[in-house]
C-alpha positions, 0 to 999 in steps of 0.5 A: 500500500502506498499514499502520495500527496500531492498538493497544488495551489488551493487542491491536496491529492492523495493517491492511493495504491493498493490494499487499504487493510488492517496492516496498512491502515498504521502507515496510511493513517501516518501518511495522511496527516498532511490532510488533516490540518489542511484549512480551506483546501479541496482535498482530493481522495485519489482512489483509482488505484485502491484495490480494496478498503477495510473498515480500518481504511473507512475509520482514515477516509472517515477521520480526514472528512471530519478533520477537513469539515473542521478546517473548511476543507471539503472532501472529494473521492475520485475513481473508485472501483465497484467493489469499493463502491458496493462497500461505500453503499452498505455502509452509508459512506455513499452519502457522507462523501462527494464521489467523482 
């Protein structure tokens, strides 16, 4: 699993490769901390590369959106996969995210 972030101008983008689960979430949680206490920025959750989330990934995705709602950021989730659709769905994520 790896994250990027890549930042330009008012817009922060995190990439996201691989398998977002349990082993990774340690790391993933660290590498993300530059999205958390990013003020008044579109943060942008990069995921066409993300094979799979857990419900470790899902406790990350959920702490940037609530940190960036916090800042006055907003949050955008781009390119996932159905499979990370279908779990977006059964657990309501869906509607807490702007998904592109």
């Amino acid at each position: 699993m790896t994250t990027t972030i890549q930042e330009n101008g008012n817009q922060l983008t995190a990439r996201f490769a691989g398998r977002l689960d349990t082993a990774a979430a340690v790391a993933t949680q660290e590498a993300v901390k530059p999205l958390l206490e990013a003020e008044d920025k579109e943060i942008i959750l990069d995921c066409s590369e993300l094979e799979y989330i857990s419900s470790s990934g899902l406790r990350i995705f959920l702490s940037i959106r609530k940190e960036a709602a916090a800042h006055g950021s907003k949050v955008i989730v781009r390119d996932i996969n159905a499979d990370i659709r279908q779990v977006f769905m059964m657990t309501g994520f869906i509607s807490l995210f702007d998904i592109q």
